[in-house]
C-alpha positions in Angstrom: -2.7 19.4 -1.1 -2.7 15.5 -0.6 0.5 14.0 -0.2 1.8 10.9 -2.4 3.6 7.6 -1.1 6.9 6.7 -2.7 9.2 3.9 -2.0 13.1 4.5 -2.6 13.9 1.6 -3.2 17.4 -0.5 -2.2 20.3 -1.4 -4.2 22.2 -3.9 -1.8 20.8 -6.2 1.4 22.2 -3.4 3.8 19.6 -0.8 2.6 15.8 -1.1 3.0 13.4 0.5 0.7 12.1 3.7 2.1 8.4 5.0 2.4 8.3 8.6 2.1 5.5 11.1 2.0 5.8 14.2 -0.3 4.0 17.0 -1.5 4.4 19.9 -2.9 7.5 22.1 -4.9 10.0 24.3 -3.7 12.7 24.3 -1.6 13.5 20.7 0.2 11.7 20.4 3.7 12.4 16.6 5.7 11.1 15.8 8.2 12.0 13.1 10.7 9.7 11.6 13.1 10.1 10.3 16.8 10.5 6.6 18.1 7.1 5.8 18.6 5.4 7.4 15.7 6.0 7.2 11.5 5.6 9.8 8.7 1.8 10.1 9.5 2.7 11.5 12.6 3.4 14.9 9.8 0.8 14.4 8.2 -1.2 18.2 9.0 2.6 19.4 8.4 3.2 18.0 5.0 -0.4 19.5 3.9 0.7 22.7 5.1 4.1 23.1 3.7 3.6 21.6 0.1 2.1 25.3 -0.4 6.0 26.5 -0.6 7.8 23.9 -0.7 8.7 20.3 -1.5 7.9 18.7 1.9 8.7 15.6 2.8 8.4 12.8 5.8 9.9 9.1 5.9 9.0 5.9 7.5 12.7 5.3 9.2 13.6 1.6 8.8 11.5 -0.8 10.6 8.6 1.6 10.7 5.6 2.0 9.0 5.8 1.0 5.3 9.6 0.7 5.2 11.6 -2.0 4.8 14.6 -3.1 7.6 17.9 -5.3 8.4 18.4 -7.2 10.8 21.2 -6.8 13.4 22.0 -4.2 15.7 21.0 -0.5 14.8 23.1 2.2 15.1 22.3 5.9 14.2 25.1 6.8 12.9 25.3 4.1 10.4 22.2 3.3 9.5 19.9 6.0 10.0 22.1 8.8 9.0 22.6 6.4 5.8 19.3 6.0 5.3 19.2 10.3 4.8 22.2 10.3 2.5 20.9 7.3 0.6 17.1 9.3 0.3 18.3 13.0 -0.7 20.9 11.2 -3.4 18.2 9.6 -4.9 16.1 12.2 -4.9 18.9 14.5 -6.5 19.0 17.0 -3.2 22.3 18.4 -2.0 21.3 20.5 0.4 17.7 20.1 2.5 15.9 21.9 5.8 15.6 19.1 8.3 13.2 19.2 10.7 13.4 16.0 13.5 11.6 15.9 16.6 12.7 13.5 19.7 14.4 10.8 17.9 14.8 12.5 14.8 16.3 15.1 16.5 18.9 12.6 17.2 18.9 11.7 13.8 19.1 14.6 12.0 22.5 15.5 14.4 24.3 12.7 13.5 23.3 13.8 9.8 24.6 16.9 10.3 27.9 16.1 11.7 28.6 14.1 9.2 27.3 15.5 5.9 27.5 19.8 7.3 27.2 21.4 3.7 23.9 19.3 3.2 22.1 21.0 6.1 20.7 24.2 4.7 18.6 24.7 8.5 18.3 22.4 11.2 14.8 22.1 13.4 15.5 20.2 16.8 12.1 19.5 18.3 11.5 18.4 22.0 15.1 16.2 21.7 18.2 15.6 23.2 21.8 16.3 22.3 21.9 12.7 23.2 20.3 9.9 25.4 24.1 9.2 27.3 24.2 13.1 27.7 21.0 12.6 30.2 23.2 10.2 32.7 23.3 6.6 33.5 20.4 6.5 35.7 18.1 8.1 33.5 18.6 6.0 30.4 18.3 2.9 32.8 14.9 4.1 33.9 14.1 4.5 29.8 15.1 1.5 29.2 13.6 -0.1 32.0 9.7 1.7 31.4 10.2 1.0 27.4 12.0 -2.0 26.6 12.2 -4.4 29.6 8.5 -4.3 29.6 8.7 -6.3 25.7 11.5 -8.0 26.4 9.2 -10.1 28.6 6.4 -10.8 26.4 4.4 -7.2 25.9 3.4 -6.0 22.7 3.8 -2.3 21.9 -0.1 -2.1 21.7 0.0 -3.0 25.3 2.0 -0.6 26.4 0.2 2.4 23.5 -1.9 3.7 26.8 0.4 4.6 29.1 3.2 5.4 26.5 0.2 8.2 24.9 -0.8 9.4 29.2 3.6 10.0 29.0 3.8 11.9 25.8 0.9 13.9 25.6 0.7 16.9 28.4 -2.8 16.2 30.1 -4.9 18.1 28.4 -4.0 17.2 25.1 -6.6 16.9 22.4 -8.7 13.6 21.7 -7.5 13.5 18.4 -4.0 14.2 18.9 -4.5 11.0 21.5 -6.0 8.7 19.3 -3.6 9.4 16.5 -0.8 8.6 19.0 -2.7 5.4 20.5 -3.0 3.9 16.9 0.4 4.5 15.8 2.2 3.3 19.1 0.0 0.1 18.5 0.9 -0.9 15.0 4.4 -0.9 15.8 6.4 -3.7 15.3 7.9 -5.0 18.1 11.6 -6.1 16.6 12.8 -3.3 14.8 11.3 -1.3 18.0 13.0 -3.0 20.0 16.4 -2.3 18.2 16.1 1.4 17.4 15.2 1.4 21.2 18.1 0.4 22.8 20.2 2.0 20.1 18.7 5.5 20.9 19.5 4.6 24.3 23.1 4.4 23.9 23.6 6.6 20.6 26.8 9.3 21.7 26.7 12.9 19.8 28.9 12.6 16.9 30.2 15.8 17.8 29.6 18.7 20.1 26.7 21.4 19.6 29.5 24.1 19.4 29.8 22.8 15.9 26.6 23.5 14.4 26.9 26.1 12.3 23.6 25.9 10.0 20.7 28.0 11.0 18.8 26.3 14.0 15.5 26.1 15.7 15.3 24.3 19.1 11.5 24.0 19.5 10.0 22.1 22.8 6.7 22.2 24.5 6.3 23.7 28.0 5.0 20.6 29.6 6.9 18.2 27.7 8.2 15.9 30.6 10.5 13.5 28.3 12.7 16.0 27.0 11.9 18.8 29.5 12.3 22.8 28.5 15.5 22.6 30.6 16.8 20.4 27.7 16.4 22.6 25.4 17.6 25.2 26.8 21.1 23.7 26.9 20.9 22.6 23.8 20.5 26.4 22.3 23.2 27.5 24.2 25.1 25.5 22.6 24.7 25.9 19.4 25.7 29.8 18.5 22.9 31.9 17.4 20.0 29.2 17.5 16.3 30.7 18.6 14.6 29.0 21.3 10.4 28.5 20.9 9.1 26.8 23.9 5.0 26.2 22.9 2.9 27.0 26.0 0.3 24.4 26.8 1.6 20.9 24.9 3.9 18.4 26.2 6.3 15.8 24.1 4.6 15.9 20.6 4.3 19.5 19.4 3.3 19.1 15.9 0.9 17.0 17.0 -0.9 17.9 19.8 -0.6 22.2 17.9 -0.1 21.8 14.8 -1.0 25.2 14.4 1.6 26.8 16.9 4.2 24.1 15.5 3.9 25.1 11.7 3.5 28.9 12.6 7.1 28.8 14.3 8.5 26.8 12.0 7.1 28.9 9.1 9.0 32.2 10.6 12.3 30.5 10.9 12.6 29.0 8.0 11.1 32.6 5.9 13.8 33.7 7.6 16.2 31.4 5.6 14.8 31.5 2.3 16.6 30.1 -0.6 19.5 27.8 1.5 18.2 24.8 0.3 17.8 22.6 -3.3 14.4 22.8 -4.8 12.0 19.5 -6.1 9.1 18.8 -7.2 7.5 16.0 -6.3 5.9 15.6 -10.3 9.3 15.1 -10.8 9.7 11.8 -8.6 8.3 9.4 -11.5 12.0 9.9 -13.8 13.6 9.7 -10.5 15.9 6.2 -10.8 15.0 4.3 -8.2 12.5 6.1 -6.7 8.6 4.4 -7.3 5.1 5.0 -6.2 4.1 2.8 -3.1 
């Protein structure tokens, strides 16, 4: 099934329109992608899923086809916002989230501050937070990501090595020419913003709070968010599963799509019925809410 672009658009200079992908009806299924990618990173996810439910992926702000602010970003604020705003619109209470790296991050700070609209959380090759990592590590992140365009690089200049980082080494060509093209398009500014905000973004609460359904979900070789990672972060949270996928580094659902949406399909069967139901021939009467 062949997903549709909308645009939820803003009411007020503080909130960009949105570019979502969505396909499918049934039970409400977001997912939120990582710092260098956009919603076509899901792409082979949102075919799959529309088959049972309602699946949907979004262009954070400053990515892709969404609109942005300028200013500083914050997570909390902004991004977190962004969800609230996107689910209202679309007349959702409560939604699986699925976020990978930094919309892992993301869909935390959503949780801890909207808990009873979390039917089940998926936290993908992420972090509790960057600061949780320590000081020298996020300097080293900052220094390899941003330093580099802070002094004249464009993020199609740094795509190569960024792809040779994410990717374990024997990652598919496709998976690597996906990656290459969206780490290229970019744009440098809002990049540069979510970057450095990512870097510095504090958990909003602790993992002992988490209390909806959760998958923590890494790749063996992933070297960004190692297994290690992980690991803490399901025992943390009381009664999570832990999938680590053999063979693939940073980008699961990209690099195995088939080993990413098989997981993901058992743990959310396993939660049936948590979460509000749409339809995306339903998107049209939404206010607010138009074709792209």
């Amino acid at each position: 099934m062949s997903a549709g672009a909308w645009r939820v658009c803003s009411h007020t200079a503080d909130e960009p329109d949105i570019a979502l992908s969505v396909a499918g009806t049934g039970e409400c299924l977001v997912f939120l992608h990582g710092l260098g990618s956009t919603r076509e990173s899901w792409s082979d996810q949102i075919e799959f899923f529309a088959n049972r439910y309602c699946a949907i992926a979004w262009d954070a702000r400053g990515y892709g086809d969404s609109g942005d602010v300028a200013g500083e970003r914050n997570f909390a604020v902004d991004f977190a916002s962004d969800l609230a705003r996107i689910l209202d619109r679309l007349g959702v209470q409560r939604a699986h989230l699925v976020g990978l790296s930094m919309g892992g991050i993301i869909a935390q700070c959503f949780y801890h501050q909207h808990p009873d609209r979390v039917a089940t959380l998926t936290l993908a090759d992420t972090f509790e937070s960057f600061p949780t990592l320590g000081e020298a590590a996020v300097a080293g992140f900052l220094k390899a990501r941003l330093q580099p365009l802070i002094e004249g690089a464009t993020p199609a200049d740094l795509a190569p090595g960024a792809v040779n980082a994410l990717l374990a080494p024997g990652a598919n060509p496709q998976a690597r020419a996906r990656l290459l093209n969206t780490l290229s398009t970019l744009r440098s500014d809002p990049y540069q913003r979510t970057l450095l905000a990512m870097a510095h973004q504090h958990a909003l609460g602790p993992l002992s709070a988490i209390r909806a359904p959760t998958l923590v979900l890494t790749g063996e070789l992933d070297r960004l968010a190692p297994v290690a990672i992980a690991q803490a972060i399901a025992a943390g949270i009381a009664g999570s599963q832990l999938s680590i996928l053999p063979g693939i580094g940073h980008l699961t659902n990209l690099e195995d799509p088939a080993a990413f949406n098989d997981t993901l399909t058992q743990f959310l069967n396993r939660h049936a019925g948590l979460a509000d139901t749409l339809s995306v021939n339903t998107l049209a009467s939404r206010p607010s809410v138009r074709p792209l």
